[in-house]
C-alpha positions in Angstrom: -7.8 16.3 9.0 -9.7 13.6 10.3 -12.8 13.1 13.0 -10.3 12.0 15.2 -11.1 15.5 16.4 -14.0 16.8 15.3 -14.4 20.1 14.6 -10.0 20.9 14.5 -8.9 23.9 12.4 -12.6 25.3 12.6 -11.4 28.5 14.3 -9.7 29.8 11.1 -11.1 28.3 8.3 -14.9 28.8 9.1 -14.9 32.5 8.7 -15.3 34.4 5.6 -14.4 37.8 5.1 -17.6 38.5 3.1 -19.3 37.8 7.0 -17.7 40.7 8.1 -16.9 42.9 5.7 -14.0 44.4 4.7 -14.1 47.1 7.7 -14.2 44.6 10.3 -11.0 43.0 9.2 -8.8 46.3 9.5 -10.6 48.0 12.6 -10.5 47.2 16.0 -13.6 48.4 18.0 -11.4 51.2 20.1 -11.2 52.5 16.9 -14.2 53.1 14.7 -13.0 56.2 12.9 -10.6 54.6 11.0 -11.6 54.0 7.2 -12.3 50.8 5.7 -10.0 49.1 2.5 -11.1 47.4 0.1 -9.4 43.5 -0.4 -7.3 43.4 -3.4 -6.4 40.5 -6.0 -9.0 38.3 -4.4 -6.9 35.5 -6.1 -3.7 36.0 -4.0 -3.4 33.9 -1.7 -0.7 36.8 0.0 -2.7 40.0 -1.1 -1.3 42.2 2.2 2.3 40.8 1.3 3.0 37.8 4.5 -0.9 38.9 5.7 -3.4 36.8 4.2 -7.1 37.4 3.9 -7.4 34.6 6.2 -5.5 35.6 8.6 -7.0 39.0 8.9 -10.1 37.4 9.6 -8.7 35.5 12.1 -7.9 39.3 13.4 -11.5 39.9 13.1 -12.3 36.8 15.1 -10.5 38.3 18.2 -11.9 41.2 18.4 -15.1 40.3 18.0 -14.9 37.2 20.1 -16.3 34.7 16.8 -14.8 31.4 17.4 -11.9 32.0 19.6 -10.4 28.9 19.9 -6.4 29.5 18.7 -4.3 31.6 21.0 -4.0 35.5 20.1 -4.3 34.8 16.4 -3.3 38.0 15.6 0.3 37.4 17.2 1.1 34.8 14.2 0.1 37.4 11.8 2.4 39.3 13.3 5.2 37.6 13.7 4.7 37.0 9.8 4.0 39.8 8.6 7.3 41.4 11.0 9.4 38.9 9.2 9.0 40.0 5.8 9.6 43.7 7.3 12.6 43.0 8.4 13.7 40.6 5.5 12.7 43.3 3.0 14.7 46.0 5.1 18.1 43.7 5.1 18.0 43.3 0.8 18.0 47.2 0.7 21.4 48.5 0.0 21.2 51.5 2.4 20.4 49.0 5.6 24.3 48.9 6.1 24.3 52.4 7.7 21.7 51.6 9.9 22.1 51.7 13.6 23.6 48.8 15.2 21.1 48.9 18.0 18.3 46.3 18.4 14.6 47.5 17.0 11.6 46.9 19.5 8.1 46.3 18.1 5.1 46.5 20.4 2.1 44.9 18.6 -0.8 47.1 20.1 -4.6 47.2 18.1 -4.2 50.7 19.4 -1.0 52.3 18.1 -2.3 55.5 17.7 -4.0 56.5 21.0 -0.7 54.8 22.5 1.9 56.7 20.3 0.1 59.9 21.1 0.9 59.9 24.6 4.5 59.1 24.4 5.3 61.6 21.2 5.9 58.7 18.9 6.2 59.8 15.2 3.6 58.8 12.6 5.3 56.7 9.8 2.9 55.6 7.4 4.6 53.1 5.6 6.8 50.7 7.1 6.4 47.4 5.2 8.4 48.3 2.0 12.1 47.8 2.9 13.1 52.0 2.7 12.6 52.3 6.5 15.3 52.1 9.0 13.9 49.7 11.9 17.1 49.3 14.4 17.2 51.9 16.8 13.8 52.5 17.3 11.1 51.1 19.5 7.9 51.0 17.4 4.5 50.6 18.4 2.0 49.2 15.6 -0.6 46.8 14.5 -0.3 42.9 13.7 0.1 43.8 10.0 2.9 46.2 10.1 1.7 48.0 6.9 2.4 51.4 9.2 3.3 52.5 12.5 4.8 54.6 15.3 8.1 55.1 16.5 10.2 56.8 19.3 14.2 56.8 18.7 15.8 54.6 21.5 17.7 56.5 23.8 21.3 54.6 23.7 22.9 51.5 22.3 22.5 48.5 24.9 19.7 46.3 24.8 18.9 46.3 28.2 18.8 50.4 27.9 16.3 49.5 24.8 14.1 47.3 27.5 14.0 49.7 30.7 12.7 52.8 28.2 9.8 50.5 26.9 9.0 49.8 30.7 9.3 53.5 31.7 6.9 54.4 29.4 4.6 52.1 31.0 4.7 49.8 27.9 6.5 47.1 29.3 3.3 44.4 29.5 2.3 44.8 25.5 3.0 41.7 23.3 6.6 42.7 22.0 9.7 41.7 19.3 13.0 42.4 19.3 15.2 42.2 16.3 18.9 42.1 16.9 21.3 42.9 14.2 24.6 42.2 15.6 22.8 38.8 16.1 24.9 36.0 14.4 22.2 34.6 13.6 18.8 36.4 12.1 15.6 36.1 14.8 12.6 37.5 16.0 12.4 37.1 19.3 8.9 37.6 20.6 7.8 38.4 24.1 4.7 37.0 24.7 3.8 38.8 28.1 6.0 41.9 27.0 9.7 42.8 27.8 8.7 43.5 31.5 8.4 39.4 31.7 12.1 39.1 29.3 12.9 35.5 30.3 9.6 34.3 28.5 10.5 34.3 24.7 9.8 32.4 21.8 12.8 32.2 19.0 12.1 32.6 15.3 14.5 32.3 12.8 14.4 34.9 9.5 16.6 33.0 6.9 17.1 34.0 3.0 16.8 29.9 2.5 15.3 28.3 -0.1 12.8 25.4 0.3 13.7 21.9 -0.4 13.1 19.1 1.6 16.2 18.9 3.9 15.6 22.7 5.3 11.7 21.9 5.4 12.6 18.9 7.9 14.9 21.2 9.9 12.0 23.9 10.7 9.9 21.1 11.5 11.9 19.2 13.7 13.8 22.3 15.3 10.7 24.1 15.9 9.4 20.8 17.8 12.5 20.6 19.8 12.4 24.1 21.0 8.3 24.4 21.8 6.6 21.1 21.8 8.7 18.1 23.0 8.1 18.1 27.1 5.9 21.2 28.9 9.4 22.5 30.7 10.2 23.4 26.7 7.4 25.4 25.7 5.4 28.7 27.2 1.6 29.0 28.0 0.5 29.9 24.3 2.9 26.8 23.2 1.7 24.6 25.5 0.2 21.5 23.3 -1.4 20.3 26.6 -4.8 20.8 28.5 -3.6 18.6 31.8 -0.3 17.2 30.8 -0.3 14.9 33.9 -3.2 13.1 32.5 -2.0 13.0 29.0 -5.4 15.1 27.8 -4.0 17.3 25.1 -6.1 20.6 24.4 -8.9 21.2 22.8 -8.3 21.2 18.9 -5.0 20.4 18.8 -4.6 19.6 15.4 -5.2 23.5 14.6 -3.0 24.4 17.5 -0.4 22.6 15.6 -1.0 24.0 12.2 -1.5 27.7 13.3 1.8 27.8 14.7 3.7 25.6 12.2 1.8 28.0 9.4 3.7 30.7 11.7 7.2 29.6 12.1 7.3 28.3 7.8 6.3 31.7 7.1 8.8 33.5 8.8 11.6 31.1 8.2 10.5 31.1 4.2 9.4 34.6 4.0 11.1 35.7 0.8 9.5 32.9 -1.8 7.2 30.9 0.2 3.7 31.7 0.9 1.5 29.5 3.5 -1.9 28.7 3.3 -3.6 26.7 5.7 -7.2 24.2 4.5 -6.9 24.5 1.3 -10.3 23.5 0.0 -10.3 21.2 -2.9 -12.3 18.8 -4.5 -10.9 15.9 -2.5 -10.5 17.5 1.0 -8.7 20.5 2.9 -5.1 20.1 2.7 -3.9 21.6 6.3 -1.1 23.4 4.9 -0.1 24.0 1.6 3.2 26.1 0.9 3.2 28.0 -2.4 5.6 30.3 -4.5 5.0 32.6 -7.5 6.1 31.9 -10.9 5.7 34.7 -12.7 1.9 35.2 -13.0 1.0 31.8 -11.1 1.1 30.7 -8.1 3.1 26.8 -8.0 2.5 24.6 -4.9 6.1 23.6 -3.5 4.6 21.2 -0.6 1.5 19.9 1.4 1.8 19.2 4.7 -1.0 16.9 6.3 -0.9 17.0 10.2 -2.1 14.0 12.8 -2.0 14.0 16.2 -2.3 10.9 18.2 -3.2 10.5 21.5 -4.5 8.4 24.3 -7.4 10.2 25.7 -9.3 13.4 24.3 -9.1 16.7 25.6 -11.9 16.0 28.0 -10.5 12.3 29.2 -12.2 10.1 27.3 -10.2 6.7 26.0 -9.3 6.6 22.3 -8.9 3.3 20.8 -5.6 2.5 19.7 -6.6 1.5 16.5 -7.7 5.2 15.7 -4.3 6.4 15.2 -3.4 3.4 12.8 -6.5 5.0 10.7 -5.1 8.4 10.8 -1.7 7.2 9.8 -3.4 5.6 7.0 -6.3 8.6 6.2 -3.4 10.7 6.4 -1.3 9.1 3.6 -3.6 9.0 1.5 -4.7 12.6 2.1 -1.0 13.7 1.3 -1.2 12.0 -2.0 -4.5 13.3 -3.3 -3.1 16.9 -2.0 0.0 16.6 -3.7 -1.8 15.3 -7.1 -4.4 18.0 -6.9 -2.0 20.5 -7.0 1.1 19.3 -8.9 3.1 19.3 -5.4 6.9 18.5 -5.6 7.0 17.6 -1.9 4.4 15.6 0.6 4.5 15.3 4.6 2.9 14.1 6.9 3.5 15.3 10.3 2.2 13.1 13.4 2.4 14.6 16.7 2.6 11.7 19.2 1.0 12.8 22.1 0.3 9.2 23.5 1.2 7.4 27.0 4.1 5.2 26.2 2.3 2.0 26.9 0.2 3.3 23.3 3.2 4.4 21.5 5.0 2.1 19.5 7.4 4.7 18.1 8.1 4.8 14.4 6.8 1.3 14.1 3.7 3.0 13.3 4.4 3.7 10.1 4.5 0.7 8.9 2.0 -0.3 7.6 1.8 2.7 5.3 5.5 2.9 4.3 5.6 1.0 1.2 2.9 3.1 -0.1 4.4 6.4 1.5 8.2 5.5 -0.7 6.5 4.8 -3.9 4.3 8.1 -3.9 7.4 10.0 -2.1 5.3 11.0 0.7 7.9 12.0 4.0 6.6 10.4 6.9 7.8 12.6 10.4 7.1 11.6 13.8 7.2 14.4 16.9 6.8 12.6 20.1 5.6 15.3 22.3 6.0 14.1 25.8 3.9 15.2 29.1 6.9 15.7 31.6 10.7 15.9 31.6 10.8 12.9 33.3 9.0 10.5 30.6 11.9 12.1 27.9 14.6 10.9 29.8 12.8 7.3 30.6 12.2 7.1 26.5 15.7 8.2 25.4 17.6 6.7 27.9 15.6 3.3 28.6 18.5 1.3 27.2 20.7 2.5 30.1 
C-alpha cells in the first residue's frame, strides 16, 4: 500500500496477539469462564486450520473495541473457517448418506448460553470432516472448531428458515449450505434469515489455483459486490457518500479483508491467505500460500490500489496520484513476488474515480512494458457510484 491512504489496512495488521494474550483471542467478555489455549506452530501461517492468528485478533479487536475500522471482522473468519468445514465434510466418504436438507449456521460469540435455552446438543468437534452438517441448524462461534445443534424439523428450506425464526433466532448473522445446490455456496445472511432477501454468495470449489481461476474470483466477486451500490449490501458497500464519489474510510483494507475472504473460501483446500506480509521491502497486501510438504510455497501476491477523485472526507486528489500508485504498485508486485519466489503477480486497481478522471485501462500504460517483462497481471475494477453512470460508461457508444 501506498500513502495514498494513510493509515489503510491498520485495523488488522497493527495488533499482535502477544497484546492480548492468548485468552483474549478465544473469549468473548459474556464469557469469562471459558479456559484459555495456548497458540500452536507459531510458524503456520494457518495454525487453527482456515483461522489464522491474525484473524483471531482481528476477533479480539471486536470485542474489545481496539481499532474497529473493518466491518464485523469476525464474519470473514467465519465464512473461512465454515468453508473448510464444509469442504472437509464433502471428501469424507460417509457424506453421501447425509440428509439432503440444507444446514443453517448461526455465528453467535455466545453459542452456549444460546443453545441452552433451545436444547441444542453439545458437539465438541465439528471442524474435522466426521460430522454430518445438513439437516441441522447449528449455532457456534466464528471459528467453528465446535458447536451446537438442533435437528431441523422437515426437508424444505423455508421450513429450515421459519424454525430459526421461531426460536427467536431469526436476527443472528447466519449461513446456509445447500447440498442439492448445483453449484457449492455459502450463502451468508448478513442481518440473519429473518431479513432472507439480503445475502452474500460464496462459492466452495475443489479448484486449483492458476491464474485463469484467480482472475475469475476476482472479477466475479467484483461483479457481484462492488461494481455500482444497487450490487452490493451495507457491509459491501465500498462507498462513504456514493453521490459525491467519497469512498470510505480505508478502503484499500476494505478491499483486501474481503478479497482475503472470498480467495479463502473459494481455495480452501490448498491455498492459504495472508494479508501484509511484512518483509524486508514492504507489506505485501495479500500473499496466497500452499504447503509443500514441510514448507510453506508462495503461489501469488496480490498488491491492491484504489483510485479515486476525492478522499473519504472530500478532499480533491490530484490526478497524478493514481499514475504514482500504478507505478508504486508495480514495482511493489515485483519486489513481493522476488522476495518470496512467487509464480504469479497482480495488481488489482479499484477505480473508484468520476469519469471525467478515469481514463480506463489507458492507465496502465505507462507501466505495461515493465508489468509483461516481469509477468506482473495488471486488473482494473471500475467501481461505479450509481446504476446510472454503468450504463452511461458501457453503453456511451450507443
Amino acid at each position: 500500500m501506498t500513502p495514498i491512504e494513510e493509515g489503510a489496512g491498520q485495523a488488522l495488521a497493527n495488533s499482535h496477539p502477544a497484546e492480548h494474550g492468548p485468552a483474549a483471542l478465544f473469549q468473548a467478555p459474556e464469557q469469562p469462564q471459558l479456559p484459555a489455549r495456548e497458540l500452536v506452530a507459531a510458524d503456520d501461517p494457518a495454525p487453527f486450520g482456515a483461522t489464522s492468528v491474525d484473524q483471531l485478533t482481528a476477533i479480539a479487536q471486536q470485542f474489545y473495541g481496539v481499532d474497529p475500522d473493518l466491518d464485523a471482522p469476525a464474519i470473514e473468519i467465519a465464512l473461512s473457517a465454515l468453508a473448510k468445514v464444509i469442504g472437509l465434510r464433502a471428501q469424507n466418504a460417509g457424506a453421501v448418506h447425509d440428509e439432503k436438507n440444507v444446514a443453517i449456521f448461526l455465528i453467535s460469540d455466545r453459542p452456549r448460553e444460546l443453545a441452552k435455552t433451545i436444547g441444542a446438543k453439545h458437539h465438541p468437534i465439528m471442524d474435522d470432516g466426521s460430522q454430518p452438517l445438513t439437516g441441522r441448524i447449528w449455532i457456534s462461534p466464528a471459528t467453528f472448531v465446535s458447536g451446537f445443534s438442533l435437528n431441523i424439523d422437515g426437508e424444505d428450506a423455508a421450513v429450515a428458515f421459519e424454525q430459526v425464526g421461531a426460536l427467536g433466532l431469526g436476527s443472528l448473522a447466519a449461513c446456509v449450505f445447500n447440498p442439492k445446490a448445483t453449484e457449492q455456496e455459502i450463502r451468508f445472511y448478513p442481518k440473519g434469515l429473518d431479513d432472507d432477501a439480503l445475502v452474500i454468495k460464496f462459492s466452495v470449489s475443489n479448484i486449483a489455483l492458476d491464474f485463469a481461476a484467480l482472475d475469475q474470483v476476482l472479477d466475479t466477486f467484483h461483479a457481484q459486490n462492488f461494481i455500482t451500490p444497487d450490487a452490493t449490501h451495507d457491509i459491501l458497500d465500498p462507498w462513504k457518500v456514493a453521490a459525491k464519489y467519497q469512498p470510505r474510510t480505508n478502503t484499500e483494507a476494505f478491499f483486501q479483508a474481503w478479497l482475503k475472504t472470498a480467495l479463502t473460501i473459494v481455495f480452501w483446500r490448498t491455498i492459504v491467505v495472508r494479508f501484509e506480509v511484512p518483509g524486508t521491502e514492504g507489506r505485501c497486501d495479500l500473499l496466497l500460500m500452499s504447503r509443500q510438504g514441510d514448507a510453506w510455497q508462495c503461489q501469488a501476491v496480490l498488491e491492491l490500489k484504489v483510485l479515486r477523485s476525492l478522499t473519504s472526507t472530500g478532499k480533491p486528489v490530484a490526478q497524478t496520484v493514481a499514475s504514482q500508485a500504478i507505478a508504486d504498485g508495480v514495482l511493489q508486485v515485483v519486489s513481493y513476488k522476488t522476495q518470496n519466489a512467487a509464480k504469479l503477480g497482480v495488481l488489482c486497481c479499484y477505480d473508484m474515480r468520476k469519469p471525467g478522471h478515469c481514463n480506463d485501462d489507458k492507465c496502465f500504460d505507462p507501466v505495461r512494458a515493465l508489468a509483461i517483462a516481469r509477468n506482473v497481471h495488471l486488473r482494473r475494477y471500475r467501481v461505479f457510484n450509481s446504476s446510472k453512470e454503468l450504463r452511461s460508461t458501457k453503453y456511451k457508444k450507443l
